[in-house]
N, C-alpha and C positions, 0 to 999 in steps of 0.2 A: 820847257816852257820858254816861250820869247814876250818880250814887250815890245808890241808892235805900236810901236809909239805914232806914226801915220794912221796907225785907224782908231789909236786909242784902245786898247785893248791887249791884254794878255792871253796869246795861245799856247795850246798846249795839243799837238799830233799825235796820234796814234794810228796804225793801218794808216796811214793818208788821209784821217778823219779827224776833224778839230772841234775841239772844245774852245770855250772862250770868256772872258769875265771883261765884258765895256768898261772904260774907267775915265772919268774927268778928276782932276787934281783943282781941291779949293784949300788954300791957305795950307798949303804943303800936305794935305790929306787926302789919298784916293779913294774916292767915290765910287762902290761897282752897282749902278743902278742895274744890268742885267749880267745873267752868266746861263750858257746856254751849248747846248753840245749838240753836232747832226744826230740825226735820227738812229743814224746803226750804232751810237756810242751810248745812246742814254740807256741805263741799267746797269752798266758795266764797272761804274764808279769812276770814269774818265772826270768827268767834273768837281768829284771829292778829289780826286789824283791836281787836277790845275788849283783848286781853292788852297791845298796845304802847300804849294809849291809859290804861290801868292806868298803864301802868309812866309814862308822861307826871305822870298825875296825881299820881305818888307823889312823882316829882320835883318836880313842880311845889308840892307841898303838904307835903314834910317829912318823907316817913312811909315806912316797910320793908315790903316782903313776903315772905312766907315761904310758897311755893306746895307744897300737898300733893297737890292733882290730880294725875294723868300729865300729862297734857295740859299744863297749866301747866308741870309741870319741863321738857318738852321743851321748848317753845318760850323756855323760859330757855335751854336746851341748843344751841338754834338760835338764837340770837341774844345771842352773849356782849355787845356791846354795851347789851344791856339788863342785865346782871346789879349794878349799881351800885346798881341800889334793893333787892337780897336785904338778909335779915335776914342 
């Protein structure tokens, strides 16, 4: 996974197909209003594989998220063990 800090957004490649989670930063907290994967990756759990690699990096780097996708809230939903980097 990269923080594509130019488009705002963290990717994450597989086969040469990306996944992705948009992100704007308010008051030191990332905001992923969408998170969305091309077409040949959706099912495959490419998008759970980028949202725990998020939440890795948040850890790892100091920072909160605050997820408004659906998408994103489930898989917080589904994974209480990640919820320690929410804002």
């Amino acid at each position: 996974m990269i923080d594509n800090r130019d488009r705002h957004r963290f990717e994450l490649t597989e086969n040469g197909l990306m996944a992705w989670a948009e992100y704007h930063i308010r008051d030191g907290v990332y905001i992923i209003p969408h998170v969305e994967a091309e077409p040949p990756l959706r099912g495959t759990g490419a998008a759970g594989r980028l949202m725990a690699a998020i939440t890795d990096a948040a850890r790892a780097g100091g920072f909160k998220l605050e997820p408004r996708c659906p998408y994103a809230r489930i898989w917080f939903q589904r994974h209480p063990g990640a919820r320690d980097v929410l804002a």
